[in-house]
DRENKOL-483244 format. One record per residue (C-alpha): x, y, z; residue in one letter. Coordinates in steps of 0.1 Angstrom, whole numbers, plus 2048, in hexadecimal, padded with zeros to 3 digits. Example, Ala and Ser with C-alpha at 12.3 -4.5 7.8 and 13.67 -1.06 7.14 Angstrom:
BEGIN
((87B; 7D3; 84E); A)
((889; 7F5; 847); S)
***
This chain:
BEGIN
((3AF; 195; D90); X)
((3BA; 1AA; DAF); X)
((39F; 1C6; DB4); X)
((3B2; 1D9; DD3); X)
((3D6; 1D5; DE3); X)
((3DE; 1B3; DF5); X)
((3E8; 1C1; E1A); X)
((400; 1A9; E24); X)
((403; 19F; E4B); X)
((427; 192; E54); X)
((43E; 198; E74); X)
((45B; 1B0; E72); X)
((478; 198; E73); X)
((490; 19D; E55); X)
((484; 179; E4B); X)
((45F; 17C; E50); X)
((460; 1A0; E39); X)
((47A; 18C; E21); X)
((45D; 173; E1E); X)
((440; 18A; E1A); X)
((454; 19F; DFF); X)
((457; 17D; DEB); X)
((434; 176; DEE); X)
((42B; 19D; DE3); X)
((442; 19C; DC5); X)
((436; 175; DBB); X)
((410; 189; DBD); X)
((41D; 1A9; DA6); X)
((42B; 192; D8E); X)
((40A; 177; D8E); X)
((3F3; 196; D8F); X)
((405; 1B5; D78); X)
((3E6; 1C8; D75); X)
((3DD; 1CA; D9C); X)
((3EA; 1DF; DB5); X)
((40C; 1D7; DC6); X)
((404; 1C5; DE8); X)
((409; 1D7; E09); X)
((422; 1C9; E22); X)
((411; 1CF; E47); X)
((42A; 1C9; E63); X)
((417; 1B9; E84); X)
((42C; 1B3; EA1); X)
((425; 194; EB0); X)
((42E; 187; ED3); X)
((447; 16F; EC9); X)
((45C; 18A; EBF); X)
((458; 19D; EE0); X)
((462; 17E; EF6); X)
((47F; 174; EEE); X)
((493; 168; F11); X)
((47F; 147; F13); X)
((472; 126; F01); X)
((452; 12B; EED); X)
((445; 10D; F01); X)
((446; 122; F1E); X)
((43A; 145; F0C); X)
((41E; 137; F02); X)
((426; 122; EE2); X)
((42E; 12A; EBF); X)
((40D; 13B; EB7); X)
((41E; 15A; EC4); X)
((42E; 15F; EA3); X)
((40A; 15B; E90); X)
((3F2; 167; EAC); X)
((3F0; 188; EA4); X)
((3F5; 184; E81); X)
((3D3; 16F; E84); X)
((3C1; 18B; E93); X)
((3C8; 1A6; E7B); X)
((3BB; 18D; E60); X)
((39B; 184; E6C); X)
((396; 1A8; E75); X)
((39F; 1B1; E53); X)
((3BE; 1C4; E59); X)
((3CD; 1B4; E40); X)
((3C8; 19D; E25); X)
((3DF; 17E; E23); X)
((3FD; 178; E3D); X)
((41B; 16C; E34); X)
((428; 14B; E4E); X)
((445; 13A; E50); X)
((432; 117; E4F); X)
((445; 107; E6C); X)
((43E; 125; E85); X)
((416; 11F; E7B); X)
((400; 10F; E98); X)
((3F3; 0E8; E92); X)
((3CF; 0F7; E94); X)
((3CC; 117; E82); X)
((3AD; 12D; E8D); X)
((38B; 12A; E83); X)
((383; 13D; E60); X)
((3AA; 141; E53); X)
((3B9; 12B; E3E); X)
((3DD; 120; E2D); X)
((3D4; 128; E09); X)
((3F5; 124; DFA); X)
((418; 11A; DFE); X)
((439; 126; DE8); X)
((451; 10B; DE1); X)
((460; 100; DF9); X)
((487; 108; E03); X)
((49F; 0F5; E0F); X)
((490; 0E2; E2D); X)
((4B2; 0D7; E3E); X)
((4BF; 0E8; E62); X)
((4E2; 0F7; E5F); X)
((4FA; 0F5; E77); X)
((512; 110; E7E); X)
((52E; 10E; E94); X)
((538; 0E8; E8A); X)
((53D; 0D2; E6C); X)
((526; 0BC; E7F); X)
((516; 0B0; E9B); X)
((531; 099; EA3); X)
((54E; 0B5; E9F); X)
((53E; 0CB; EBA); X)
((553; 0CA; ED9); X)
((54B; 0AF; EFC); X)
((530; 0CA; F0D); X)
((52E; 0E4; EF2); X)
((515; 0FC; EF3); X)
((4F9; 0F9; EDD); X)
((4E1; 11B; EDB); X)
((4BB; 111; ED0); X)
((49C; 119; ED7); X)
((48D; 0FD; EC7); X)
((483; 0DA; ED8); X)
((486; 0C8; EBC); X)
((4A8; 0CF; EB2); X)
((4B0; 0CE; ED8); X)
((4A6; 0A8; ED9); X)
((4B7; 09A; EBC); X)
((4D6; 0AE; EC1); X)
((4D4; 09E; EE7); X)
((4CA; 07A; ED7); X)
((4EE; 07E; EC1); X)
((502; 08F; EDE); X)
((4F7; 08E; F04); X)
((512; 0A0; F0D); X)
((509; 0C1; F00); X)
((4FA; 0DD; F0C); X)
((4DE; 0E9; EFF); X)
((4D8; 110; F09); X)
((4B7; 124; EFD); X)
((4C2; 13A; EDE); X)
((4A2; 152; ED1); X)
((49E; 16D; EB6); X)
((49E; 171; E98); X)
((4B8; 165; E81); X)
((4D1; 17F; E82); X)
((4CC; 183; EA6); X)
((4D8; 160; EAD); X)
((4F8; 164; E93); X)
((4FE; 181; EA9); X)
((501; 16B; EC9); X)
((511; 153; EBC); X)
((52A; 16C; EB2); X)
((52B; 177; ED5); X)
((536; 155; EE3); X)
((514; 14F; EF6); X)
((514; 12F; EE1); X)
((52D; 118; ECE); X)
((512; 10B; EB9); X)
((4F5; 10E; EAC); X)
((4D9; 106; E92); X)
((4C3; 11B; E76); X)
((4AD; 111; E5F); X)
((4BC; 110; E3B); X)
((49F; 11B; E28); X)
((4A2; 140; E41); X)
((4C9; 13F; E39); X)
((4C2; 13F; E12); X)
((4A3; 157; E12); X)
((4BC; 171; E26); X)
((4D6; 168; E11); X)
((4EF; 15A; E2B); X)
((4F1; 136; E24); X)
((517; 140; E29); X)
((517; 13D; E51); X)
((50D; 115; E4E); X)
((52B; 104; E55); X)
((513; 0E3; E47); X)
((4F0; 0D8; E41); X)
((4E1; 0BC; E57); X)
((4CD; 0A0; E44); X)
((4AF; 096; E4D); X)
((4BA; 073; E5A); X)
((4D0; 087; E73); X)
((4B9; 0A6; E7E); X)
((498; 0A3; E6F); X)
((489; 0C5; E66); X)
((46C; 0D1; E7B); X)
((449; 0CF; E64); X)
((443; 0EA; E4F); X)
((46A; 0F8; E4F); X)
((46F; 106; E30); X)
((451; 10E; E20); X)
((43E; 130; E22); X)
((419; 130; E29); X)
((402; 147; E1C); X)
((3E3; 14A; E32); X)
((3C1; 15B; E2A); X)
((39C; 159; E34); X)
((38C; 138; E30); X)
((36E; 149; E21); X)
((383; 163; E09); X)
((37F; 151; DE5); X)
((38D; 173; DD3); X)
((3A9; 171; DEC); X)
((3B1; 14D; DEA); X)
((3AD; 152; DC3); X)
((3C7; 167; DC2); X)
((3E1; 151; DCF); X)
((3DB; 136; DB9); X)
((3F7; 13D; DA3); X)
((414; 146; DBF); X)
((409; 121; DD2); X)
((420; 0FE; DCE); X)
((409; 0E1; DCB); X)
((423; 0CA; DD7); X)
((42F; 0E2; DF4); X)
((40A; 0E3; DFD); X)
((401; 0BF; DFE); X)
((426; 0BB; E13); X)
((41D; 0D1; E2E); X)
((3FC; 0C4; E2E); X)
((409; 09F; E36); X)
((41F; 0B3; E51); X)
((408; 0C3; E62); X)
((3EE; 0A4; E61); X)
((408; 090; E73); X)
((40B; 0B1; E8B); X)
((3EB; 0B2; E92); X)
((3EA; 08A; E9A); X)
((408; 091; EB2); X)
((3F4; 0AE; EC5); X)
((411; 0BD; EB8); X)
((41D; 0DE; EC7); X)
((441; 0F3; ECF); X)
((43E; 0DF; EF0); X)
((442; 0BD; EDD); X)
((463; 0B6; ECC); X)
((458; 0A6; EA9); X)
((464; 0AA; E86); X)
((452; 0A4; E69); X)
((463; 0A5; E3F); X)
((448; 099; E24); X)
((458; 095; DFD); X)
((448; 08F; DE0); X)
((45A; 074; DCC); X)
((446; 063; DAB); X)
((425; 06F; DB8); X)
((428; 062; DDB); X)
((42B; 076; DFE); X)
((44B; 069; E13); X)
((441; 077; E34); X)
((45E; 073; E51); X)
((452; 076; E6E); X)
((467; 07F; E94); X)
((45B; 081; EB6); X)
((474; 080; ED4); X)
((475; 08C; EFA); X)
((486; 0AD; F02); X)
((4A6; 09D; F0D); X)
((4AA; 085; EEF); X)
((4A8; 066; F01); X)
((48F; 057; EEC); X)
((488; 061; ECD); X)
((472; 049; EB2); X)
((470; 053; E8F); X)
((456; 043; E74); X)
((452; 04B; E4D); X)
((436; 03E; E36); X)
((42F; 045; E13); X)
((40C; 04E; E06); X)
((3FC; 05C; DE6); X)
((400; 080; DE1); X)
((3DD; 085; DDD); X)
((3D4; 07F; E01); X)
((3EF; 08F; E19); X)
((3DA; 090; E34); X)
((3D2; 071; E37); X)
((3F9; 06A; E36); X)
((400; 07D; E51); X)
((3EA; 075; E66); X)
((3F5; 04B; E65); X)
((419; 05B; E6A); X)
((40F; 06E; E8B); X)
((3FA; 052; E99); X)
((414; 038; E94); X)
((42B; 050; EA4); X)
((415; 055; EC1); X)
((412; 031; EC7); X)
((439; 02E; EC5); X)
((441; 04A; EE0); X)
((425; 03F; EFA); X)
((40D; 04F; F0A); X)
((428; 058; F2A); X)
((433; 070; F0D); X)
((417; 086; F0D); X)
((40E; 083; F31); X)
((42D; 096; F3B); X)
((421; 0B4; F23); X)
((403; 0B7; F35); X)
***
């Protein structure tokens, strides 16, 4: 039982606050007798930069950092992520206590009915490395411009010609409600998701039982043990914005499939491994997945991160 309102830390994008008013209604209905959770807005510095790559802002921490602060300063209570945007190493004391089902993991592309269809040296607008080296591993010849903001933001250049193409997370289409703007959905053998994408993570204090208590009810086991094996192989990969890797783990009959992507920048290597483990230990999954990986790329790879 809920003794006092949830405050609920999230960022102000109309996705993030789509997200966090899931999470607040999932609580009213798992807890009718407590009071209605409290939405806090925090802007974060990823939403204040916006006319360069995270890698070179400072990572993808700016979208938690702050978020982080006013939790462990009890500000507020639980903050609402989306998973992929979290950092490989949380901080000391918070925790991921719970994950929603997961959405749609799949990237949509909008502009094209596929990679292939896009135009010789069509412009491509994304901020993300990832999705930068696989589209460049399909098609050299495109050009890959930096695209950042928030979802509606980049519909909006797009619109404005800046870009012919470009690519969006599905599960942020559907939670929005405008799944209508993907011309179609990549699979995963074609642009490999980035670990995490599609499931929302629900951080508290490591040391907050009532808390964590709480969110028992609104968490996916299976999401949970998925993002677990993800971030495992992450953390294996020293994996940060600056490293273009992508990571989908499905359950399947009790057993983790975990794919698993690392490339360079410019897509001119890019190795891919996948291993299946028992669900019970996702970590441990994960973790083979990233290391075999690691082994694959070289360590060339991560000296030219340094």
């Amino acid at each position: 039982m809920i003794g006092s309102s949830l405050r609920i830390g999230t960022r102000g994008s109309p996705l993030a606050l789509a997200q966090a008013t899931t999470v607040r209604d999932l609580l009213a209905a798992a807890h009718p007798q407590a009071p209605v959770a409290e939405i806090v807005v925090i802007q974060t510095t990823g939403d204040v930069i916006t006319d360069r790559p995270l890698a070179d802002a400072g990572g993808k921490g700016l979208f938690t950092k702050e978020i982080d602060r006013a939790l462990l300063a009890g500000e507020v209570d639980i903050a609402v992520h989306s998973a992929k945007d979290v950092e490989t190493w949380l901080p000391e004391g918070i925790t991921i206590a719970a994950t929603l089902k997961r959405e749609d993991p799949r990237d949509a592309l909008i502009g094209a009915d596929s990679i292939a269809a896009l135009p010789e040296g069509a412009r491509v607008g994304t901020a993300s490395q990832r999705r930068q080296a696989q589209l460049l591993a399909h098609r050299p010849d495109l050009d890959v411009i930096l695209f950042r903001g928030n979802v509606q933001t980049r519909l909006r250049k797009l619109e404005a010609g800046e870009a012919d193409a470009t690519l969006l997370a599905l599960a942020g289409l559907n939670r929005l409600g405008r799944a209508d703007v993907a011309d179609t959905i990549l699979e995963p053998e074609e642009m490999l998701p980035a670990a995490g994408q599609g499931v929302i993570a629900i951080a508290c204090l490591t040391g907050n039982r009532a808390t964590a208590q709480a969110l028992v009810p609104l968490n996916d086991p299976d999401t949970l043990a998925c993002l677990q094996a993800e971030r495992a192989m992450l953390d294996a990969l020293d994996g940060t914005c600056r490293t273009p890797i992508g990571g989908l783990a499905r359950i399947r009959d009790d057993q983790i499939l975990l794919q698993g992507l690392v490339a360079w920048p410019d897509g001119s290597t890019l190795v891919r491994h996948q291993m299946t483990g028992p669900s019970g230990d996702p970590v441990a999954l994960g973790k083979a997945v990233g290391t075999h990986l690691r082994t694959q790329i070289g360590p060339e790879f991560f000296d030219q991160l340094d």
